[in-house]
N, C-alpha and C positions, 0 to 999 in steps of 0.2 A: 714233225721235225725232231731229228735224236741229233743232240750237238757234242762232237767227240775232241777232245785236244790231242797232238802229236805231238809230244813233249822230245825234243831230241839232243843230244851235248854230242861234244867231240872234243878230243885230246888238240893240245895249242896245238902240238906238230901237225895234226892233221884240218886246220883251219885253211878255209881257201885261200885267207890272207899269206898262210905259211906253207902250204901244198899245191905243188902247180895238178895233181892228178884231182884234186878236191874244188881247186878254182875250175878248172875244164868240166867236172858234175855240177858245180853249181850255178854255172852259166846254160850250160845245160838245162836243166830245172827252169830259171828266169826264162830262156828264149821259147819254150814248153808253150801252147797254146793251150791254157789250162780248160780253154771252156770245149775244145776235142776230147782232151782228156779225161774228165770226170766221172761223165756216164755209164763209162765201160766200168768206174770202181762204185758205182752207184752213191755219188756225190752229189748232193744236190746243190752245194755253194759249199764255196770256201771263202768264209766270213773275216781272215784276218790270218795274218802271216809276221808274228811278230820275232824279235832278233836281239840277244843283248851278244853286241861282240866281243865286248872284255870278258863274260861268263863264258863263250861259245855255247850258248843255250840256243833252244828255240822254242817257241810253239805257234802251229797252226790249230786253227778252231775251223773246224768242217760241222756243217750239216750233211750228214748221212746216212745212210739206212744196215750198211753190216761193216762190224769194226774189224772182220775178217778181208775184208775189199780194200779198207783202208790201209791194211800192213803190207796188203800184194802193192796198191798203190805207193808205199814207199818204199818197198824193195824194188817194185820194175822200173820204178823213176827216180833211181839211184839218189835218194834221199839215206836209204839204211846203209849204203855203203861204203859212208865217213862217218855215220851217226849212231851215237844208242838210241835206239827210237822206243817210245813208251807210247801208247793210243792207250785214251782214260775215257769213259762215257764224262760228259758234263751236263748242269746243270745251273739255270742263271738264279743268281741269288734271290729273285722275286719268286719263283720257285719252290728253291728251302723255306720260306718264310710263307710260303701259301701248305706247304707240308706240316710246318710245324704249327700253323694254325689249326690244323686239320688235327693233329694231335690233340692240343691244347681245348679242343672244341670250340 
């Protein structure tokens, strides 16, 4: 399991709540049968889709295997086409803490 977040923002003006071109992708996106889609980006679950609307932030947390698949998947499902999209490898905090034991011996 390699788990990656899609960290994305976008300008107020370009929020779905304020863009009819941005609400028409992001319904888009929602109506999307995620579990066709995935495979082709080599996704194995997408573990959480979280949203602050007054930030116009986002991030998804995906389990997947190449974070090059991942940027195709937000550019061909017009996610990068209102958003700054960032993809960051993650790592769950029990993790760092079995790492840094491993340090510390």
């Amino acid at each position: 399991m390699a788990l990656y977040g899609i960290y994305g923002r976008h300008e107020i003006k370009d929020c779905p709540l304020n863009s009819s071109e941005s609400r028409k992708m992001a319904r888009k996106i929602a109506e999307t049968d995620m579990s066709s889609v995935l495979p082709k980006y080599k996704i194995n679950k997408m573990i959480g889709r979280y949203h602050s609307g007054l930030e116009h932030t986002f991030l998804w947390i995906l389990d997947a295997e190449d974070p090059h698949l991942i940027q195709q998947f937000a550019i061909d499902g017009g996610m990068a086409s209102f958003n700054e999209v960032k993809i960051v490898p993650l790592m769950t905090f029990d993790d760092v803490i079995s790492e840094v034991r491993k340090i510390d011996g």
